[in-house]
Backbone as a ProteinNet text record, in pm:
[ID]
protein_1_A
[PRIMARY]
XXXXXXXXXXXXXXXXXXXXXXXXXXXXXXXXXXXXXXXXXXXXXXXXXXXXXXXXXXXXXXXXXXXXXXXXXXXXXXXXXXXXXXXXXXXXXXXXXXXXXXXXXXXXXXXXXXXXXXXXXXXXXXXXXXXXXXXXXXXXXXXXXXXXXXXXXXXXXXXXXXXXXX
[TERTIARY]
-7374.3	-7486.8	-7490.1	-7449.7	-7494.1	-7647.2	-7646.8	-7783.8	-7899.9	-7854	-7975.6	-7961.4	-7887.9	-7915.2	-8030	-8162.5	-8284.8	-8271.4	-8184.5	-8146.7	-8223	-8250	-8335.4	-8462.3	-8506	-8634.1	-8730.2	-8832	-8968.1	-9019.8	-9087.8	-9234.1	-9332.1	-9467.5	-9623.4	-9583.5	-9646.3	-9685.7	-9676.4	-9581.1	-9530.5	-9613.9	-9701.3	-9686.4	-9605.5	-9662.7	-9594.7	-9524	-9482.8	-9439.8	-9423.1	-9514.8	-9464.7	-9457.8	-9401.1	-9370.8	-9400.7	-9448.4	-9420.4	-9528.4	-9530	-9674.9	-9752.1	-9701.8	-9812.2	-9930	-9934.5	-9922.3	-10118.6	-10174.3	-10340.3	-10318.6	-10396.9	-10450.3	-10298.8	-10263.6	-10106.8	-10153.4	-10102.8	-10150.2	-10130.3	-10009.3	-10040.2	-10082.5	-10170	-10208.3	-10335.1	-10421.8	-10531.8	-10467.5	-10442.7	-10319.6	-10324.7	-10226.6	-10167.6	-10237.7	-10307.9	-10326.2	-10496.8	-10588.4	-10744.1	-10779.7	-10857.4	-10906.1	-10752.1	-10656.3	-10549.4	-10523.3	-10604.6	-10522.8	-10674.5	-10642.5	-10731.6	-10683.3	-10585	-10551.3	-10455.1	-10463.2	-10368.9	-10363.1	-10281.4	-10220.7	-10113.2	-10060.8	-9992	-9864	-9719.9	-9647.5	-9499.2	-9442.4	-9307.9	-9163.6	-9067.1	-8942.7	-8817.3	-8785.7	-8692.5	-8540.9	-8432.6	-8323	-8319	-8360.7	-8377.6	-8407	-8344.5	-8370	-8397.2	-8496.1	-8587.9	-8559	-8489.5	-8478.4	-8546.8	-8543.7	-8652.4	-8579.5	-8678.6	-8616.2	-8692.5	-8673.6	-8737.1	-8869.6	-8961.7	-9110.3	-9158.5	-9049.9	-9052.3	-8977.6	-8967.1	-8898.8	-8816.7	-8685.3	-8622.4	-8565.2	-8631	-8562.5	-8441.3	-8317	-8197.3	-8197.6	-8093	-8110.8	-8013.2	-8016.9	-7995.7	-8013.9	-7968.7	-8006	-8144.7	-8235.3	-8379.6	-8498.4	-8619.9	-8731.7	-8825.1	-8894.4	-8972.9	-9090	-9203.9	-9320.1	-9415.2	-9508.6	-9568.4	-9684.7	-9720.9	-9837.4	-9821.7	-9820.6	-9838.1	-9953.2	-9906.4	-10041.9	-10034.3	-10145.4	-10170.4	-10253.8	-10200	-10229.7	-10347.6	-10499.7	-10597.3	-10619.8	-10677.9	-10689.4	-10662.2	-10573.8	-10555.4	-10489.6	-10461.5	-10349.5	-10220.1	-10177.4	-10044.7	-9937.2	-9930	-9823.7	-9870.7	-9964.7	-10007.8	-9970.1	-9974.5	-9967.6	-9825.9	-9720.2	-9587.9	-9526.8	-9547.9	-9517.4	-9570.6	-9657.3	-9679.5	-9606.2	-9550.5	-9452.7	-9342.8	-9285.7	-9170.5	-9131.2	-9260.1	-9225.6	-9239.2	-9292.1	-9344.5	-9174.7	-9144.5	-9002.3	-8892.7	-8899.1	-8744.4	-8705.4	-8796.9	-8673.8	-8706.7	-8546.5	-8503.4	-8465.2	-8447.6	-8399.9	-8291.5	-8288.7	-8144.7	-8041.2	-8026.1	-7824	-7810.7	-7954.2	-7926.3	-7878.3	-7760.3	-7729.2	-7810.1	-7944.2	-8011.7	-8158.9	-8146.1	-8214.5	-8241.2	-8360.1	-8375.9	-8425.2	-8454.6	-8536.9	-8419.4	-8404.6	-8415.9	-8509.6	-8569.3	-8702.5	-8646.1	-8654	-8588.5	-8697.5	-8637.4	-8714.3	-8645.4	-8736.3	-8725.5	-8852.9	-8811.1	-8902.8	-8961.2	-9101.1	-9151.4	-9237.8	-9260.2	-9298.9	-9473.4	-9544.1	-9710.9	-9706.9	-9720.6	-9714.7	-9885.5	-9919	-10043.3	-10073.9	-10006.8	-10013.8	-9898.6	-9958.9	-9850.2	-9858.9	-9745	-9756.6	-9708.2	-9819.1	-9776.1	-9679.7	-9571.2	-9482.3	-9371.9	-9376.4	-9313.4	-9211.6	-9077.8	-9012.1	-8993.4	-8957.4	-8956.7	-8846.9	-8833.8	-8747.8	-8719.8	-8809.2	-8865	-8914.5	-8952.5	-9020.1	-9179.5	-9245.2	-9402.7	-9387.7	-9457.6	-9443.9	-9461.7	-9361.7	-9369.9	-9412.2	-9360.5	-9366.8	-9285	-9231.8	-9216.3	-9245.3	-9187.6	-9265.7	-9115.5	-9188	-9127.4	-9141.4	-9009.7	-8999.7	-8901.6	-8916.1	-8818.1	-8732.1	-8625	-8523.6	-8436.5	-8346.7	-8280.1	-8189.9	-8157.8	-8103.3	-7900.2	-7829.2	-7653	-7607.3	-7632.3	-7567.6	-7595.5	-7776.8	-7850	-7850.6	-7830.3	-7802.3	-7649.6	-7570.5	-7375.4	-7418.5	-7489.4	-7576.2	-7629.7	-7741.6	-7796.7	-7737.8	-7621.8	-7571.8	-7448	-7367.2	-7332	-7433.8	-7494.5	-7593.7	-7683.3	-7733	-7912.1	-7953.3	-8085.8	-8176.4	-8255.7	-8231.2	-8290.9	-8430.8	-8506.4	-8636.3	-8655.3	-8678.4	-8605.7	-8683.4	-8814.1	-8926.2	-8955.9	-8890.5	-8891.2	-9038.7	-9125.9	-9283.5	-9259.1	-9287.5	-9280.3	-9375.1	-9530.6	-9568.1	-9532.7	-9487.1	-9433.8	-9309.6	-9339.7	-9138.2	-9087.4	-9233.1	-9190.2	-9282.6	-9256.3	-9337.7	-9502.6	-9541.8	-9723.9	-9696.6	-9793.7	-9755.5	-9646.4	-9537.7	-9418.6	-9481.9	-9357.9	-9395.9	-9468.7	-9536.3	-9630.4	-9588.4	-9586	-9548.6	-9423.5	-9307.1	-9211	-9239.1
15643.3	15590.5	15657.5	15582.2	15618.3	15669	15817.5	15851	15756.8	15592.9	15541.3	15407.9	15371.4	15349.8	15401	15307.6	15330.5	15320.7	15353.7	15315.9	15180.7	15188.1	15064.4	15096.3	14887.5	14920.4	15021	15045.6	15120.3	15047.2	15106.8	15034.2	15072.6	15002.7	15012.1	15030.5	15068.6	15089.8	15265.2	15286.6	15438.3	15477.1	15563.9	15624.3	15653.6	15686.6	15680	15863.3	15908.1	16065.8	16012.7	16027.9	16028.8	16185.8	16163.4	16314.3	16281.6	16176.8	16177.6	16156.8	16006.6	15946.5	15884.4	15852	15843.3	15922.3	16075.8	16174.7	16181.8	16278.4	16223.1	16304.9	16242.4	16301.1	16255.3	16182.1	16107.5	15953.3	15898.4	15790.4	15684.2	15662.9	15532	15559.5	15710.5	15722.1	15599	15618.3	15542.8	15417.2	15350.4	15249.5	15184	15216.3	15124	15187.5	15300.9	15361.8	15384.2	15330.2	15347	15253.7	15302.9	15184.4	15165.4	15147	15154.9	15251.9	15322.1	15463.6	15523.1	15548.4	15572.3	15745.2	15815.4	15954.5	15972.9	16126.2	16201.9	16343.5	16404.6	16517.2	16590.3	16703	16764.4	16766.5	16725.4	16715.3	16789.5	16769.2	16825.2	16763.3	16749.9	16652.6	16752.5	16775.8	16890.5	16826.9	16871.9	16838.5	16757.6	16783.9	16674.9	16793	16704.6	16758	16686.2	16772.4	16655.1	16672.9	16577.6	16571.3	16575.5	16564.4	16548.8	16395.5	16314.5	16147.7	16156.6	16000.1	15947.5	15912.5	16036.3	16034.1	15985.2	16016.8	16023.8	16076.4	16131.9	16216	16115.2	16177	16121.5	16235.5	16199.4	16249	16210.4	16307.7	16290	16361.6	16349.2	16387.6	16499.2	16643.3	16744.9	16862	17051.5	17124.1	17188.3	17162	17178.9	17092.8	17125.5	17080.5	17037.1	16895.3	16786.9	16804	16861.1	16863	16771.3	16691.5	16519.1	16535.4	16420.4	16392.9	16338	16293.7	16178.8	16100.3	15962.9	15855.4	15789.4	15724.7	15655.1	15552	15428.6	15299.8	15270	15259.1	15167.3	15027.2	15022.2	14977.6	14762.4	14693.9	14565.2	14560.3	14689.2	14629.7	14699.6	14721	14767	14690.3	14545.1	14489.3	14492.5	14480.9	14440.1	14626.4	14727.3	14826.7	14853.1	14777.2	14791	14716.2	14611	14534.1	14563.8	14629.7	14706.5	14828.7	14912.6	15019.2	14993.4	14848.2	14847.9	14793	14687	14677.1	14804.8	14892.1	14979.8	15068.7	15088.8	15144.1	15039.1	14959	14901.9	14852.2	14833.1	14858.1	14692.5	14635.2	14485.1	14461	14561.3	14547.2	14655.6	14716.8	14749.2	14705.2	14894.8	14883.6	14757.7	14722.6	14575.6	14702.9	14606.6	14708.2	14707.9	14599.1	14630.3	14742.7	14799.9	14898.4	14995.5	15068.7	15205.1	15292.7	15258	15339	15249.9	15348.1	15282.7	15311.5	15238.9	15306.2	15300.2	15461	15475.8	15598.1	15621.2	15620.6	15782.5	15851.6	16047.5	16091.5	16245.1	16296.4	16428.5	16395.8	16526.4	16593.1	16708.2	16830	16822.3	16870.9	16866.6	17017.3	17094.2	17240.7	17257.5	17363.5	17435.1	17373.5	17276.9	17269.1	17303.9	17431.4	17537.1	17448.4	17433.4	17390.5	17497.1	17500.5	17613.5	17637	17746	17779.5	17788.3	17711.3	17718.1	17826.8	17792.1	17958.1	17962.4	18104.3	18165.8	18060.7	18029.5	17939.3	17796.9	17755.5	17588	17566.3	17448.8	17392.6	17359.6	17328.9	17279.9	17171.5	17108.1	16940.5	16860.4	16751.7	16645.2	16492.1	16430.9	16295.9	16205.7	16074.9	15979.7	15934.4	15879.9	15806.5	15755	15647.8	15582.7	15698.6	15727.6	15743.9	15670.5	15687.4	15642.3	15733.9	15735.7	15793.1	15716.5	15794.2	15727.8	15638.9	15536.6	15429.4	15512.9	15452	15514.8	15530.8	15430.9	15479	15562.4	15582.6	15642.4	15819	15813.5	15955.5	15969.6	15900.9	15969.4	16004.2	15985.4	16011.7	16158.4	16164.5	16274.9	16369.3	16375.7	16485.1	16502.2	16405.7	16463.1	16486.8	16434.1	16531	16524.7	16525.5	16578.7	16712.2	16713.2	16857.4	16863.1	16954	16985.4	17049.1	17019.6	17055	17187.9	17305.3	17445.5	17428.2	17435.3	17462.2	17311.8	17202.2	17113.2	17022.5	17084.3	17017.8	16938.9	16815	16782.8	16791.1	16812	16878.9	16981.2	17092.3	17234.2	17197.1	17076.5	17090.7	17015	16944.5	16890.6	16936.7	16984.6	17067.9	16971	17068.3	17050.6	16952.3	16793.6	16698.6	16603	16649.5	16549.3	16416.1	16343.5	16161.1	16180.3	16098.7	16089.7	15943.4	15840.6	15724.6	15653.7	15556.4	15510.2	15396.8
1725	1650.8	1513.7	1406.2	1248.3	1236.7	1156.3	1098.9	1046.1	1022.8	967	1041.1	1203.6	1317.8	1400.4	1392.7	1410	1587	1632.8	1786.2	1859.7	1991.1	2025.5	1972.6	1960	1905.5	1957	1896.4	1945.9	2039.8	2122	2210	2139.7	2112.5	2095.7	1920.8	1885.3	1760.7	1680.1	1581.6	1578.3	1469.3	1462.9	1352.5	1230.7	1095	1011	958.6	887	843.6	729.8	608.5	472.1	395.1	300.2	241.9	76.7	-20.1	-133.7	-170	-246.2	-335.6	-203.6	-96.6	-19	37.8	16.9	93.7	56.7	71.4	92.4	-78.9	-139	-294	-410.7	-356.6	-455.2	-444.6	-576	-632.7	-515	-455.9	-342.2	-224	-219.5	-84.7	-104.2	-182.1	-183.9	-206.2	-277.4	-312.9	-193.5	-44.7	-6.2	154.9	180.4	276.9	320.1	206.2	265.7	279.6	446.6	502.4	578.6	582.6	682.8	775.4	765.7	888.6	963.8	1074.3	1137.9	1190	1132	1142.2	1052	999.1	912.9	926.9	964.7	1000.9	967.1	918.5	907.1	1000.3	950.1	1040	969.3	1041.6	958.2	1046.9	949.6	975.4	941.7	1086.5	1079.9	1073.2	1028.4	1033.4	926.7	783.1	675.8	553.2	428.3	293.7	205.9	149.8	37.1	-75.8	-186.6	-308.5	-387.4	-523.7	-637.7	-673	-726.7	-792.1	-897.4	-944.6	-1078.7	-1041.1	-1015.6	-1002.4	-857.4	-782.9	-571.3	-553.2	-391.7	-381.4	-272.1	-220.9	-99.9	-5.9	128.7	210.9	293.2	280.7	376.4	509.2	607.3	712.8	673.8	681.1	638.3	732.3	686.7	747.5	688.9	716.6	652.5	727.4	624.2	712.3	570.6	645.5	533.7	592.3	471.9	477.1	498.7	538	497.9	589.3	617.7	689.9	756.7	905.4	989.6	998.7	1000.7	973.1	1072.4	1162.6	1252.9	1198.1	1220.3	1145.6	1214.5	1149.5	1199.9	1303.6	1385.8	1438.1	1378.6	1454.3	1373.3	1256.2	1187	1062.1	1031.4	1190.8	1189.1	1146.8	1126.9	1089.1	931.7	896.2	736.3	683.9	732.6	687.5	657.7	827.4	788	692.7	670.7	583.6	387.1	390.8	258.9	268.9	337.5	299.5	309.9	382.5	352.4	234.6	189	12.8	-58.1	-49.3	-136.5	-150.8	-17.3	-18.8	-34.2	-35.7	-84.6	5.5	97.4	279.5	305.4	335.2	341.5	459.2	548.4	685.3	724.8	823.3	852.9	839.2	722.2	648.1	537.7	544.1	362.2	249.2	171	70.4	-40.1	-77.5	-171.4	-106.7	3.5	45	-51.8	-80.9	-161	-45.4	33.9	186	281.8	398	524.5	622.3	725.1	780.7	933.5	957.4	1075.1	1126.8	1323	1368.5	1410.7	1396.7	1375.4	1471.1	1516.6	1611.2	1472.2	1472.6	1374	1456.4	1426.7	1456.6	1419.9	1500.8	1450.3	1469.1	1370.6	1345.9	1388.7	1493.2	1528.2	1638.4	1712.5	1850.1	1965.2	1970.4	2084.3	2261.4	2271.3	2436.7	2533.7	2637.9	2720.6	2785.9	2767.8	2799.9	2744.4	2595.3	2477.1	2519.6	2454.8	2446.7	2305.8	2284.1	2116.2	2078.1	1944	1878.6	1859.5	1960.3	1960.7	1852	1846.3	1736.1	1814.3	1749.6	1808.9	1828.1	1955.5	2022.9	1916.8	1921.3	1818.5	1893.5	1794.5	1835.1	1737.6	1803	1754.3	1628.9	1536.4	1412.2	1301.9	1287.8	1113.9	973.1	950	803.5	743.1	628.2	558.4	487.3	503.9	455	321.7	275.3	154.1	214.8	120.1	192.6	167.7	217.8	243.4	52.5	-28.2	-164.6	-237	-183.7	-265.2	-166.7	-73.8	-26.2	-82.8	-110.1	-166.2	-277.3	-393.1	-508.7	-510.5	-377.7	-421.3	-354.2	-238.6	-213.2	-318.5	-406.2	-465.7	-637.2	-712	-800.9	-795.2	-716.6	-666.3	-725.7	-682.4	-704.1	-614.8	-464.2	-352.3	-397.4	-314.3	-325.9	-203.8	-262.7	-155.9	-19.3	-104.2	24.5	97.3	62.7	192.2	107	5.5	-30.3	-147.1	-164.1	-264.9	-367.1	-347	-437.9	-480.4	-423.9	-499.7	-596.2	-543.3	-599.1	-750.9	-788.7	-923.3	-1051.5	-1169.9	-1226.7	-1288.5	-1343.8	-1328	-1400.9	-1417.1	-1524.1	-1521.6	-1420.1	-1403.4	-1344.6	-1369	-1349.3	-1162.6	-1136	-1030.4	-937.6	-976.8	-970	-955.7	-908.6	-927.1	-1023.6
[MASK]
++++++++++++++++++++++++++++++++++++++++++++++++++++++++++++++++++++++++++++++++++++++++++++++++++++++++++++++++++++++++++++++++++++++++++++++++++++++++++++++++++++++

């Protein structure tokens, strides 16, 4: 199975993991996300590295860890919610070569909920969810001239005043 082989479909309805301008207090959170979500939480997307772009960021599947939020789509407008981020990202379907996202299906981490019996070196219980990742031309791009974002945040990661918007 290829990295942006979303394996078999999902069952029920997945949550979302964004990391960029969607994220709560960034211009398309309000934009494309209020009044759509009925939860937002702190999550994190391990095995991935986050770039800097032309005013977004992109995450690859990498040795590292992606900062974001997990969103749980409101009640009744889970298809209208998916269907506005996959315009918003670029995303035409699985492996289309005019893709800028592919939206595939990753296990993230909800950091501050310890499960009992945990052993040292785990990660904290995750779950299921849609992100979007860089689509295949646009990750050969940024692993070869990219600018990794260290700490995994994309707010930390672009200076005070930089472009906000795509």
């Amino acid at each position: 199975m290829s990295t942006l082989d979303p394996g078999p479909p999902p069952t029920g309805e997945l949550p979302f993991f964004v990391y960029g301008t969607l994220l709560p207090g960034e211009p398309n959170h309000d934009l494309f996300l209020r009044g759509r979500t009925s939860g937002e939480r702190a999550a994190v997307l391990p095995r991935a590295l986050l770039y800097d772009g032309p005013g977004y960021p992109y995450a690859i599947d990498g040795h590292g860890r992606v900062h974001g939020t997990l969103l749980t789509a409101a009640p009744g407008v889970y298809g209208e919610l998916l269907g506005l981020l996959d315009h918003l990202e670029e995303y035409l379907g699985p492996g289309h070569p005019r893709n800028l996202y592919e939206r595939v299906v990753r296990e993230v981490e909800l950091p501050g909920e310890g499960a009992p019996g945990t052993r040292e070196g785990q990660g904290p219980p995750g779950t299921r969810a849609w992100v979007y990742l860089a689509a295949a031309a646009v990750t050969r791009s940024l692993r070869t001239s990219g600018s990794v974002i260290a700490e995994g945040r994309w707010a930390t990661g672009r200076p005070p005043g930089g472009p906000r918007t795509p």
